[in-house]
Every structure is written in structure tokens, then in C-alpha cells.
LODODREN-802868 format. One record per atom (N, C-alpha, C): residue in three letters; x, y, z. Coordinates in steps of 0.1 Angstrom, whole numbers, plus 2048, in hexadecimal, padded with zeros to 3 digits. Layout:
ALAXYZ ...
% end
This chain:
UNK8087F4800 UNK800800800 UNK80980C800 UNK8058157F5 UNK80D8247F6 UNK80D827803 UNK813833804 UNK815839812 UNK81A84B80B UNK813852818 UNK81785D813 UNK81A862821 UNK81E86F824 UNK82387782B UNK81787C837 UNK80E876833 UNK80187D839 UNK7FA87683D UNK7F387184A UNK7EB86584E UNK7DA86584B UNK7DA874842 UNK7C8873840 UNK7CC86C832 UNK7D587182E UNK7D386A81E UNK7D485A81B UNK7DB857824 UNK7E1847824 UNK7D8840827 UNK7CE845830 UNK7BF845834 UNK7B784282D UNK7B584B825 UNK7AE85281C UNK7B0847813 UNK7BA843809 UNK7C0836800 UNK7BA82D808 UNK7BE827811 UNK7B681D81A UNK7A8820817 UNK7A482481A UNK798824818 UNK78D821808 UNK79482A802 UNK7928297F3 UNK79581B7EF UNK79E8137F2 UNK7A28067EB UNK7967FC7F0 UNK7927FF800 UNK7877F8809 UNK77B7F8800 UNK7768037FD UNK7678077F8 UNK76A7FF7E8 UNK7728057DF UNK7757FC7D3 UNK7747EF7D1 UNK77F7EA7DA UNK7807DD7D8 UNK77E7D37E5 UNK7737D67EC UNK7717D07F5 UNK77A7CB803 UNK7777C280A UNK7807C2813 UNK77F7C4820 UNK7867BF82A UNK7877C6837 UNK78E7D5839 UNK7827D883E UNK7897E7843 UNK7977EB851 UNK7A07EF850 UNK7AA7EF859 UNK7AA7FC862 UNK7AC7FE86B UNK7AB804876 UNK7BC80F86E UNK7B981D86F UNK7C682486E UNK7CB81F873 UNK7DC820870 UNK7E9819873 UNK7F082587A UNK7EC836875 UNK7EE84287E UNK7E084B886 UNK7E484F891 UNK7D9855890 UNK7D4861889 UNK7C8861883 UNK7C586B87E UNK7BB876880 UNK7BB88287B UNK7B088D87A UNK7A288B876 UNK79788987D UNK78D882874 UNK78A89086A UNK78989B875 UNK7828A7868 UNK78D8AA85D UNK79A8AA85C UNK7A58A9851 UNK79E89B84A UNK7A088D84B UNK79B886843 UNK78B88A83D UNK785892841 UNK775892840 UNK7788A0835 UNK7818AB835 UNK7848B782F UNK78A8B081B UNK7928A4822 UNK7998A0816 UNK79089A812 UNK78A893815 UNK78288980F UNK778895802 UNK77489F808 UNK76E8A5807 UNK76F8AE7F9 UNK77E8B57FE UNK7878B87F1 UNK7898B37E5 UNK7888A47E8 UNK78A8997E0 UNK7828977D5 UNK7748997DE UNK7678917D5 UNK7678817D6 UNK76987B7E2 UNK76E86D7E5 UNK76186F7F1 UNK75C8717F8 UNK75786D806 UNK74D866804 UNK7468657F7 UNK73D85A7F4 UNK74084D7F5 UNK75184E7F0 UNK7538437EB UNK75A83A7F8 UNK75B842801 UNK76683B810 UNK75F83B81C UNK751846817 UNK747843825 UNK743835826 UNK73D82C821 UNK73A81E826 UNK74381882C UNK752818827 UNK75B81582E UNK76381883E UNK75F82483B UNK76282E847 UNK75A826852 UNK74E82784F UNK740823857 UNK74581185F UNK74B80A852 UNK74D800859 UNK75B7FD866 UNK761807860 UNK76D80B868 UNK76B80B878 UNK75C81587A UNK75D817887 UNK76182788E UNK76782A886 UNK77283088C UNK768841893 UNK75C844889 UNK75684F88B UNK751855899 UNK74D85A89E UNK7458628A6 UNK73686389D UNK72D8638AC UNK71D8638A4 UNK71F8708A0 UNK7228798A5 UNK71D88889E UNK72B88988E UNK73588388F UNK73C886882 UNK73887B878 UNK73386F87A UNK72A865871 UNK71D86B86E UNK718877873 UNK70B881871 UNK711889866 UNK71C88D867 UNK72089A864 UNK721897853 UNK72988A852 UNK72F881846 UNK72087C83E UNK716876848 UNK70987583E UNK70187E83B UNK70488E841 UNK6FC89983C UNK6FF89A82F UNK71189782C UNK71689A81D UNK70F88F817 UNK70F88781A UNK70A879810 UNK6FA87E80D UNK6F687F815 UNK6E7881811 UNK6E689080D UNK6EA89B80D UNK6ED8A5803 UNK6F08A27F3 UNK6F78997F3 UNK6FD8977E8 UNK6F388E7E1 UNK6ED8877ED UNK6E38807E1 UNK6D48857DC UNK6D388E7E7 UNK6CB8997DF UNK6CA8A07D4 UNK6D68A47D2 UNK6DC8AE7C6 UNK6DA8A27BB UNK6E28977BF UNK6E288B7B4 UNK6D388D7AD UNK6C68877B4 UNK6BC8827B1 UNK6B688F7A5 UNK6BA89F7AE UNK6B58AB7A6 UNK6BE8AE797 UNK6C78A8799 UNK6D28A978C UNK6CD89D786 UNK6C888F788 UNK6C988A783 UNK6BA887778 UNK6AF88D77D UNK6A0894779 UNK6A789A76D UNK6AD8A9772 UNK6AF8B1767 UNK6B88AD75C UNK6BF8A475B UNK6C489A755 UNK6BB89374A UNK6B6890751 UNK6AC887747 UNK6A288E743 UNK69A8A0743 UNK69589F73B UNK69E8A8734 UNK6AD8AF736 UNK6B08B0726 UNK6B38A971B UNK6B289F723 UNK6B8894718 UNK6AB88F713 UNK6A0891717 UNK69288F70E UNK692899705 UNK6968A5708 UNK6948B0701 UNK69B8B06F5 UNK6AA8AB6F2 UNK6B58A96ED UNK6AF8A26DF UNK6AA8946E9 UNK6A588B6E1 UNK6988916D6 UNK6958956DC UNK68789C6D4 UNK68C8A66C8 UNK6938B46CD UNK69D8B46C1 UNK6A48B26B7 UNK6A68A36B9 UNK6B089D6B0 UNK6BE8A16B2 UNK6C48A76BF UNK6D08A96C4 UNK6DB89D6CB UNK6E089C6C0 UNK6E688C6C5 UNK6F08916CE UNK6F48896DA UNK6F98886E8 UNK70187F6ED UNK70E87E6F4 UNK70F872700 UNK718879707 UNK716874713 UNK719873725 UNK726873720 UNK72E87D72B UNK73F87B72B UNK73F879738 UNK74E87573B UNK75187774C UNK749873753 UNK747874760 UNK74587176D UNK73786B766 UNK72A86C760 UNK724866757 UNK721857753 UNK72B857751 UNK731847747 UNK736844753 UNK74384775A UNK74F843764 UNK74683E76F UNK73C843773 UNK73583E77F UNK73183377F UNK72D82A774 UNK726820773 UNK72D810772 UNK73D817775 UNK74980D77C UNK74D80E789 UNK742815791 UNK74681379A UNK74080A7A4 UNK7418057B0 UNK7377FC7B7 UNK7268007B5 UNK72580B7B8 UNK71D8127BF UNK71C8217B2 UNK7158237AB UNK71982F7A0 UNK71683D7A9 UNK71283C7B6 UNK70C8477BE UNK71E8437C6 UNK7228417C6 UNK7328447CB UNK73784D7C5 UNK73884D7B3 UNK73D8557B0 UNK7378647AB UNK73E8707B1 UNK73587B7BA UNK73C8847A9 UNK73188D7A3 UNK73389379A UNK72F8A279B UNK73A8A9796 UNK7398BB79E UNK7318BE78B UNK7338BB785 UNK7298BD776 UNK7238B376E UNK71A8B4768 UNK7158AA75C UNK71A8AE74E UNK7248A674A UNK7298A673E UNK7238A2734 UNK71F8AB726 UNK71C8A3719 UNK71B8A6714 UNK7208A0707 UNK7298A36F9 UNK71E8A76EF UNK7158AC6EA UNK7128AC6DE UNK7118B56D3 UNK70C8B06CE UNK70C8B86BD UNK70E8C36B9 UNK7178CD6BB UNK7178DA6BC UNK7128E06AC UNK7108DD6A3 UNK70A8E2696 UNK6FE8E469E UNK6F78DF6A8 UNK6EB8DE6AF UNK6EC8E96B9 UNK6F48F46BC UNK6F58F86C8 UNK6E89056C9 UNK6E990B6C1 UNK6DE9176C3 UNK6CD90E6C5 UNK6CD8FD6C2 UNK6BF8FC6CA UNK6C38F56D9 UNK6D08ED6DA UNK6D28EF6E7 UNK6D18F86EE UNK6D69076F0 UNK6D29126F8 UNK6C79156F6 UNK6BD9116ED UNK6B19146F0 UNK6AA90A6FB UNK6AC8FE6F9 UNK6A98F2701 UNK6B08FA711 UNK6BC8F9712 UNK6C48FB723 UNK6BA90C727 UNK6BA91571F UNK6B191B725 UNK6A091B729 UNK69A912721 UNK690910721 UNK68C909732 UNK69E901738 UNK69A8FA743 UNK69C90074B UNK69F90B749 UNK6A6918753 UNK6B0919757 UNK6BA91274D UNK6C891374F UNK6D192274C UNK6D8925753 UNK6DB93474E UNK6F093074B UNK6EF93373C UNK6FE935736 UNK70793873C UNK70E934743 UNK71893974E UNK72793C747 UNK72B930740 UNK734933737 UNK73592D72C UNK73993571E UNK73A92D712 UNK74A92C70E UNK74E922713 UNK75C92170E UNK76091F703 UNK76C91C700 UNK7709166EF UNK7659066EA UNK7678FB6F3 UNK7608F16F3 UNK7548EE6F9 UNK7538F3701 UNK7458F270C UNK73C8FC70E UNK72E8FB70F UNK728903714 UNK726901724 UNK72690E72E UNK72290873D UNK718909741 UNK70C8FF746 UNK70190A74A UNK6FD905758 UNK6F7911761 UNK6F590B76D UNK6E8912772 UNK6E390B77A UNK6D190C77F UNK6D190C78A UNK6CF917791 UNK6CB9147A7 UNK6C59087A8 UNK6C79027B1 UNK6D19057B8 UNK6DF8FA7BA UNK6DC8F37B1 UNK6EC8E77B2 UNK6ED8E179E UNK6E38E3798 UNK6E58E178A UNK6F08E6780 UNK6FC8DC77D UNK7088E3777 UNK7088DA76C UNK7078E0759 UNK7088D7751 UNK7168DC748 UNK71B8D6742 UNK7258D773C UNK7218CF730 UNK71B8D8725 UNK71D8D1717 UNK7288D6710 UNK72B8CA70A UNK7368CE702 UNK7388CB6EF UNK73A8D76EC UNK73C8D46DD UNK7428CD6DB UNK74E8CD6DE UNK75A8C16DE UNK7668C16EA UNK76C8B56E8 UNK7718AD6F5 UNK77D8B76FD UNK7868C36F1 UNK7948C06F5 UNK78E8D56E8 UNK7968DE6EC UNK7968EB6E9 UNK7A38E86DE UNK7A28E96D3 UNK7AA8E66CA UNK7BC8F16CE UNK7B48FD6D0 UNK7BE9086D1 UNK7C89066E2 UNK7C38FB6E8 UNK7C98F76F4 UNK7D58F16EE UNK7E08EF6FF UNK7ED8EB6FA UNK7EB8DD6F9 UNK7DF8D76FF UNK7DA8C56FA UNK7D28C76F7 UNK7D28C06E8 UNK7C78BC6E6 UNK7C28B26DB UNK7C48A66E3 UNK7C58946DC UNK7B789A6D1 UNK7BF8946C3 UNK7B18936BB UNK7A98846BC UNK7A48856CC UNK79C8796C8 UNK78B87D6C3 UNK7808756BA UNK7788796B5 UNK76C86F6BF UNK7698726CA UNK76086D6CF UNK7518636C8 UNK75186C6BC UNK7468686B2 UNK74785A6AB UNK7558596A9 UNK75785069D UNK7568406A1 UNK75783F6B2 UNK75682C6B4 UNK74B8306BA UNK74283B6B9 UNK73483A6C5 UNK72682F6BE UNK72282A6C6 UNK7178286C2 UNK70A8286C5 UNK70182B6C3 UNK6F08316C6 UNK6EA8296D0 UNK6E782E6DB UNK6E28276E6 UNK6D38286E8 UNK6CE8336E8 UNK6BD8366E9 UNK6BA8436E2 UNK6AF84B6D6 UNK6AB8526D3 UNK6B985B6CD UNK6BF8696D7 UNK6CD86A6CB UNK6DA86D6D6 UNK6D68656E0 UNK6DE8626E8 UNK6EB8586E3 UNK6F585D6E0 UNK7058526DD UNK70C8516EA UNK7128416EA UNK71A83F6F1 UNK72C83B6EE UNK7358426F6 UNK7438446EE UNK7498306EC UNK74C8306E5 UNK7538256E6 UNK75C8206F2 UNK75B8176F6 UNK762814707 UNK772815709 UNK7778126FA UNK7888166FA UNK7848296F8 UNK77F8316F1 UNK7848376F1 UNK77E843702 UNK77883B702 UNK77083F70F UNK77E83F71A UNK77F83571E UNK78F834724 UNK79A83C723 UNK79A83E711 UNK7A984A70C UNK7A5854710 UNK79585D711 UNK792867714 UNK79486B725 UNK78D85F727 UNK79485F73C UNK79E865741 UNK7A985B735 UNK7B686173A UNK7BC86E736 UNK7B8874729 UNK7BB87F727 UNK7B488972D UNK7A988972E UNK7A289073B UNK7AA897749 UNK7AF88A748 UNK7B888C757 UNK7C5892754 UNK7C888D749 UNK7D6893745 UNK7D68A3741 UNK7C98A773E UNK7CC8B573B UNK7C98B874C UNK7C08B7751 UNK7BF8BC763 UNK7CF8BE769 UNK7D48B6765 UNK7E18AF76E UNK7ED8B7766 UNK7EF8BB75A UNK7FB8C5752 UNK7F38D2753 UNK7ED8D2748 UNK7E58DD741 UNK7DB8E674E UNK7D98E275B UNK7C78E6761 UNK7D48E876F UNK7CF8E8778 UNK7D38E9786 UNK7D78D778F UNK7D28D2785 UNK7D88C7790 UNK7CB8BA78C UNK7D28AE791 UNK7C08A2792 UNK7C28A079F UNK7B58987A5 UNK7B38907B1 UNK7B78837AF UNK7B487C7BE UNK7B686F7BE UNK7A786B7B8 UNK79D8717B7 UNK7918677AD UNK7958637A0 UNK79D87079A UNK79D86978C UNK7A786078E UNK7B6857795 UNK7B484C79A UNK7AD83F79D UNK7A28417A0 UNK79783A7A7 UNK790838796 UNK78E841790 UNK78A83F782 UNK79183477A UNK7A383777B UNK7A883676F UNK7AA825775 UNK7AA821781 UNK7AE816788 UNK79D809782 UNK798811785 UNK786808781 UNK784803775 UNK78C814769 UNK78A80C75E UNK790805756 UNK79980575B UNK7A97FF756 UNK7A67F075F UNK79E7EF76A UNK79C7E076A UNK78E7DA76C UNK7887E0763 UNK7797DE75E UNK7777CF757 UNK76E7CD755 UNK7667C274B UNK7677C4740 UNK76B7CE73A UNK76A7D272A UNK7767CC723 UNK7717C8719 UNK77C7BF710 UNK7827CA707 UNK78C7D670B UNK7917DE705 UNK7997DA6F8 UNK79D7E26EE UNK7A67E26E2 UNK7AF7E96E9 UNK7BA7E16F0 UNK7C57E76F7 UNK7D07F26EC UNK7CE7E76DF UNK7DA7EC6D7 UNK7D67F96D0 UNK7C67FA6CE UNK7BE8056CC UNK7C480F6D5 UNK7C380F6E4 UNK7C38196EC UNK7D081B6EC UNK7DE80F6EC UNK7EB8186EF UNK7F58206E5 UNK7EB81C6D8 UNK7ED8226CB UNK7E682F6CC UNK7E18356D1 UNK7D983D6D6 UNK7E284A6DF UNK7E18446EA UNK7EA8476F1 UNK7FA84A6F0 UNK7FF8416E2 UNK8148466DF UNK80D8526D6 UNK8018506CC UNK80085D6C4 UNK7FD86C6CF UNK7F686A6D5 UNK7F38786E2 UNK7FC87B6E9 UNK8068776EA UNK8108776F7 UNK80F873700 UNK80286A703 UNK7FF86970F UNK80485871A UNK80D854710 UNK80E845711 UNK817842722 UNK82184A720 UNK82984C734 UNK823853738 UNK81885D739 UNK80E85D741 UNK805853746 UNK80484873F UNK7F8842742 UNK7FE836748 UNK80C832746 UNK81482674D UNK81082D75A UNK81A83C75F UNK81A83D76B UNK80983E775 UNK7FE84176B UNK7F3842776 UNK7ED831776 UNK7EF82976F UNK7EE815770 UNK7F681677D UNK80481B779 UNK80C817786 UNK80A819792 UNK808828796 UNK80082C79E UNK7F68237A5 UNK7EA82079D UNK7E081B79F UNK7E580C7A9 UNK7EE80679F UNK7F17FA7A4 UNK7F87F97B4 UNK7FE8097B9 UNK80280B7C1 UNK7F980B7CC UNK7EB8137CA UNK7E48177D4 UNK7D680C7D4 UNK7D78077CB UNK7C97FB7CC UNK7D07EC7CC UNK7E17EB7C9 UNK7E47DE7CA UNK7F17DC7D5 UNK7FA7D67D0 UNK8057D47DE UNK8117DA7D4 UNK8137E37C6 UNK81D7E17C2 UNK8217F27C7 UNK82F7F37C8 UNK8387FD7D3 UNK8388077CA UNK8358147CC UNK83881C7C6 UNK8478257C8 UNK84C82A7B8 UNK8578327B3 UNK85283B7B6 UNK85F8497AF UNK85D8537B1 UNK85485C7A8 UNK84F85379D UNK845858796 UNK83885A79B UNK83C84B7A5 UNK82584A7A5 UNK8298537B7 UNK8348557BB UNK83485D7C8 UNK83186C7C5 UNK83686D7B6 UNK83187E7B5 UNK82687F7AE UNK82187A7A7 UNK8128797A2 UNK8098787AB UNK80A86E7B7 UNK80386E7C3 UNK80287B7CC UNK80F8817CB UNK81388B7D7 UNK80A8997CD UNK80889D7C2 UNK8048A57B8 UNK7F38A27BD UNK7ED8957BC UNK7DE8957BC UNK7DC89B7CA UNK7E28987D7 UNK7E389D7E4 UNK7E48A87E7 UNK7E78B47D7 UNK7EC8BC7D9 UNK7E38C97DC UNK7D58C37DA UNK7C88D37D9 UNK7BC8C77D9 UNK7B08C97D0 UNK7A88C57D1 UNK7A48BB7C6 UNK79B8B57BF UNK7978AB7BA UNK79B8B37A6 UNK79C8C17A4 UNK7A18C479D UNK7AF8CA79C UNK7B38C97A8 UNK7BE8CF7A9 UNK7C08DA7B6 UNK7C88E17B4 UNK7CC8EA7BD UNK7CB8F97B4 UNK7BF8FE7B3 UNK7B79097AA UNK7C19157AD UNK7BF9177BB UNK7C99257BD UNK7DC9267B9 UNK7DE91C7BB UNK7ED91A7B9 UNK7F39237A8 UNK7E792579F UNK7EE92C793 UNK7E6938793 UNK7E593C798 UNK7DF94D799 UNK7E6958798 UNK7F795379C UNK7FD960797 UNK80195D786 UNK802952786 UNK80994E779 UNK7FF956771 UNK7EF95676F UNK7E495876C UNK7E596776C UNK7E696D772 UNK7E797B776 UNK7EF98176D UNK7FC980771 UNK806982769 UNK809982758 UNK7FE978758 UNK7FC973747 UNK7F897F740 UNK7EE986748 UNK7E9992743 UNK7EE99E748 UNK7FC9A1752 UNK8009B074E UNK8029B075F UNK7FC9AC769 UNK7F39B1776 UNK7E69AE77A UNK7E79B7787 UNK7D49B078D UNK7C99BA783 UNK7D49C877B UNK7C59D2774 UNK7C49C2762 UNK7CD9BF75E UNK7CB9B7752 UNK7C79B0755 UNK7C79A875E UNK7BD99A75E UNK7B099E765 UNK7AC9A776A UNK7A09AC770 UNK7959B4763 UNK79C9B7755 UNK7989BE74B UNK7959AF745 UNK79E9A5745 UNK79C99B73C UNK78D99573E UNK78A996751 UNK77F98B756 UNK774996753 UNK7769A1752 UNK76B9A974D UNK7639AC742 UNK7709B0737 UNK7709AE729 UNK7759A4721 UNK76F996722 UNK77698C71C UNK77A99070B UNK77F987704 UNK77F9866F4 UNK7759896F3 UNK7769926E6 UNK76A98F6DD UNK7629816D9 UNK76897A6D5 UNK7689696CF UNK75E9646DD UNK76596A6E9 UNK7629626F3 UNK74F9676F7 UNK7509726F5 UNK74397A6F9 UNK73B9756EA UNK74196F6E1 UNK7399706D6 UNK73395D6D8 UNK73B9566DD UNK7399486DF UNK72C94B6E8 UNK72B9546F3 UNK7249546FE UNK71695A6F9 UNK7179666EC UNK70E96A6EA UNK70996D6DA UNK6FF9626D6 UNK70395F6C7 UNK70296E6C2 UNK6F59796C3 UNK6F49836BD UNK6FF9886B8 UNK7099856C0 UNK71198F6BF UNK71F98C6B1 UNK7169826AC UNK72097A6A3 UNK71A97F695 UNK713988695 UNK70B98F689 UNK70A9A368E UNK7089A569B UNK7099B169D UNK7179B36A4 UNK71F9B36A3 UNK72C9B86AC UNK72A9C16B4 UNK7219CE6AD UNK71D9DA6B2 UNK7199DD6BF UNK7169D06C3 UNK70C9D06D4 UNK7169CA6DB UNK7259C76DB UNK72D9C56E3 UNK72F9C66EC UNK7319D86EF UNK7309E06FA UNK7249DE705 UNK7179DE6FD UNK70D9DE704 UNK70A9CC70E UNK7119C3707 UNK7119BA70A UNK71B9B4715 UNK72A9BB714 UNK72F9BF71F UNK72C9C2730 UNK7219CB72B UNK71B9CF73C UNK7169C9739 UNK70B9C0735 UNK7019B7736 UNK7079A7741 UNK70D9A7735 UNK71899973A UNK71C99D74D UNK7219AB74F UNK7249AB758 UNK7179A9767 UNK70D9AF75E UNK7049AE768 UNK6FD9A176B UNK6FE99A75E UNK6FA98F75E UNK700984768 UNK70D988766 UNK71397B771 UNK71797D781 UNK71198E781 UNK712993791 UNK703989797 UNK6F698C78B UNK6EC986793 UNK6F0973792 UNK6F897078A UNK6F595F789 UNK70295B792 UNK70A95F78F UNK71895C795 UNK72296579E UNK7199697A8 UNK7209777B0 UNK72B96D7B4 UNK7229647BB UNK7319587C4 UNK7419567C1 UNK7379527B5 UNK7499527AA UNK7529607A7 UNK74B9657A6 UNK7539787A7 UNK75A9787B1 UNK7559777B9 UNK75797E7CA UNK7659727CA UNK7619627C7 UNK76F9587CD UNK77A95B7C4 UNK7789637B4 UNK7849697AE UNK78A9737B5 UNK78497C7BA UNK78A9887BD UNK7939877CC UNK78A9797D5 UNK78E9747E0 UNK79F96F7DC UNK79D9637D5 UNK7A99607D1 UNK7B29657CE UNK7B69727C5 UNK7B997B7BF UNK7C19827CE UNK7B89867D9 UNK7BE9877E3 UNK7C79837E8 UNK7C19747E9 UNK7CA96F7F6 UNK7D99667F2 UNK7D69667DF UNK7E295E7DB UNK7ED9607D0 UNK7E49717CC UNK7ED9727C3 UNK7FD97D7C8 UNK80997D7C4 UNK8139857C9 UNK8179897C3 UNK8189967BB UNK8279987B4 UNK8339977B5 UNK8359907C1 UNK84298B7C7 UNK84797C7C2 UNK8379757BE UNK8379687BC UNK8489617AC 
% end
């Protein structure tokens, strides 16, 4: 069993291997912090997946075994109301003729024991972007309000826990990765115009997923771990030579040795190097996407200071305000006007998110850095 520097995490691995792959649960070997393990866990997006375990452990207090099933049953709240609104876009989709399929946490859940283990901060899904102007008619029709239109994805979110992430396509061409895999081309038709990815390439997407979180993004967690470990020893009769042909063309092929190895480290008995010690010590290093604050001067700086990158979050691209707002892709003229708009728009929908930019911005960026 890995070992790390830290007795909630070692814990924490313990635990995760318990709830996975069955087993007797073991009594910590250090003592540990329950609310530090209850914080990580938390951080993680894991406490679904280690509370049964935990539970059989023993180890709780009635009021911190209260505390741990408020989150569980929070979460399964949110689940049931995400998972309604779920289904009828996807009636709506269908009715359309807007062909669709589930990415991420989506698909990945349904390897796991329990698919309510695995805990999803968005609903991912891929469709038809020639189709997009009746999609936003559909996401607003459910009262979803446009939060962001990126290069590949549209964001939309609904009071009070509804987060969808559709996406035109898998990977922003103009990014520094970006695997040409074609999601479309091994899918095949499951119900009305719902597609499902092919299960190799479903897998290559997993891992690049993570691999841009992990270079490109702020960091991955130990879930996508927990992912890459399930599907890599799943039931599915993969086209191995498919996927590692795949993988030497992306770059992504000693990436993917070290997160197997890994895996092998923390779900099996094999010892880990200094690879899978720093890949491990990196997931440990922030939260389930990383460690968000850690590039904020980098980020800052990219634009001049705290006045350029405060102009940038105010006045994005054109391109970018034109993704967000089709009119504007025929009138340019209302740009300006659409500027304050945008601004007021996201004080009423997303004051939170303002306020934790401006927070952060505070407390982490330096020009000393």
C-alpha cells in the first residue's frame, strides 16, 4: 500500500481501495484528524465513495457520522433534482432531432459499485453543435441561464444546484492539447438521438481528460484515479492496440504507464517509484481539480497586472462575447451595449463567482511571486 506523508490521506487510500474492491476495513495504523479526513474527502469528491467504509470502520462519533450523512443525503438530493432535469432535456433533444451522448462522470459512474458513489460537480454532453441555436432555445426554455460560452462548451446553470456543460466538441482546437479524437466516428445509437462513445475510445477520452486537468488546468484528484483504475480493469473486452496506438500518436502513452502504475500502487501491493510518488503527491496537492489558486499570478501577469486581467474578465474577446451572444455575430454594433449587459447579467446570476475572483485575486496573487 502507497504511503504518503500524511495520515488522512493514507487513510483516505485505505479507504477508497475498501469501498472499491471490497474487503475488510482496517483500523488507521496513525492516528488521525476526523474533520481533516472529512475536509479531504470533501475536497476530493470521494466521501460518497469511503463513507460505507468509514461507517464499517467504526471509527465515527454519532454527531460526526450525522455530519458525513448530511453530505450524503445533500448530495443525493441534488442527484435526484439533476437527474429529473436530465431527463427531460434529453426528451427535448430527442424531440428535436439533436443528436447527444453523456461524457464523464455520466458514463464513468456506471463502473462503479454503487453509480451514486460516484459524485458529479457537472452534467456533461456532447452534442451536435450545427444544432446549437435550437439547443439554447431548449436550455433556456428550462430556465437555464448561459453562464459561459467557451471555445468548446456551452455552460448553463439553474438555482439552485443544476450545472450542465454541453459541449460542441471534446478538446478546444486552439489549446496546447488537443488529441484529434472524433468521438462520433465508433459511436453507436442507443435510444431516439442519444449516441454512445465507443468504450475504447471512451477510456482514451478518460485519460486525456485528466491529462489536460493534470499539465494544461490546475491539477487532477485522486477520483480520476478511482476512474482510470475501474476502467482499466473493467469487463469490457477493449481493442488494447486500438487505444495504445492512440495514445503513442497523442503523447499521451508515459502518461498513461505512470497513472496504471499508480493505480497498481494504491489498489494493489505493487511499490511505488518516484513517478507514481509525484503524481500522487500533485493529486494531494488542492482539490479534485486541482489546486485553482496556485496560478493566479501566472494568470494575472499574463495580462500586464491586476488593471489587465480585471479589463480582460470584464471586457472579454469579441469572438468570446460573440460565442455567448449570437446577435452579435451579425450586429457587432451592440457590443458595447452588450458589455454592460453581460456585466449585469452575471452580477444577478453569478455575484458568488465575482466576489471568489476578486477574493482570490486578494489573497494570492503577489507581484513579488
Amino acid at each position: 500500500m502507497i504511503k504518503t506523508e500524511n495520515a488522512e490521506a493514507d487513510y483516505l487510500l485505505c479507504l477508497l481501495k475498501c469501498s472499491l474492491l471490497g474487503g475488510d476495513v482496517p483500523l488507521p495504523q496513525k492516528e488521525i484528524n476526523h474533520k481533516a479526513l472529512f475536509d479531504l474527502a470533501n475536497k476530493q469528491q470521494v466521501y460518497n465513495i469511503i463513507l460505507p467504509s468509514l461507517q464499517n470502520a467504526g471509527i465515527l462519533t454519532a454527531a460526526e457520522e450525522s455530519a458525513w450523512n448530511d453530505c450524503r443525503l445533500s448530495e443525493l438530493r441534488r442527484t435526484i433534482v439533476v437527474n429529473n432535469e436530465r431527463a427531460a432535456i434529453c426528451a427535448m433533444l430527442d424531440e428535436a432531432g439533436i443528436k447527444y451522448m453523456f461524457l464523464k462522470g455520466l458514463v464513468i459512474r456506471e463502473y462503479y459499485p454503487s453509480s451514486f458513489m460516484r459524485q458529479m460537480s457537472d452534467n456533461d454532453i456532447l452534442y451536435d453543435k450545427a444544432m446549437r441555436d435550437k439547443l439554447l432555445k431548449i436550455m433556456k426554455h428550462r430556465g437555464f441561464y448561459l453562464g459561459t460560452a467557451s471555445e468548446n462548451s456551452d455552460d448553463f446553470y439553474k438555482k439552485p444546484y443544476c450545472s450542465f456543460e454541453m459541449h460542441r466538441d471534446l478538446f478546444f482546437e486552439g489549446s496546447e492539447f488537443c488529441p484529434g479524437l472524433n468521438p462520433w466516428e465508433h459511436a453507436k445509437k442507443i435510444d431516439g438521438c442519444r449516441f454512445e462513445m465507443s468504450r475504447e475510445d471512451n477510456y482514451i477520452y478518460a485519460l486525456a481528460h485528466m491529462y489536460k486537468h493534470y499539465t494544461c488546468g490546475h491539477g487532477c484528484g485522486v477520483r480520476f484515479l478511482c476512474d482510470m483504475y475501474l476502467l482499466s480493469h473493467s469487463k469490457d473486452k477493449l481493442d488494447w492496440d486500438y487505444i495504445n496506438s492512440k495514445f503513442a500518436e497523442f503523447g499521451l502513452a508515459g502518461f498513461h504507464r505512470i497513472v496504471l502504475s499508480l493505480a497498481d500502487c494504491v489498489f494493489g501491493e505493487k511499490q511505488p517509484g518516484a513517478e507514481e510518488k509525484a503524481l500522487l503527491s500533485k493529486m494531494f496537492d488542492g482539490g479534485v481539480f486541482g489546486k485553482f489558486e496556485r496560478n493566479i499570478t501566472e494568470e494575472v501577469n499574463s495580462y500586464g497586472g491586476k488593471f489587465g486581467w480585471l479589463m480582460h474578465r470584464l471586457f472579454p474577446k469579441k469572438s468570446e462575447m460573440k460565442a455567448q451572444y449570437k446577435v452579435l455575430e451579425k450586429k457587432t454594433f451592440l457590443l458595447p451595449f452588450y458589455y454592460v449587459y453581460r456585466l449585469f447579467d452575471k452580477y444577478k446570476h453569478n455575484k458568488k463567482v465575482m466576489m471568489n475572483d476578486l477574493k482570490e485575486l486578494k489573497d494570492n496573487y503577489s507581484e513579488d511571486k
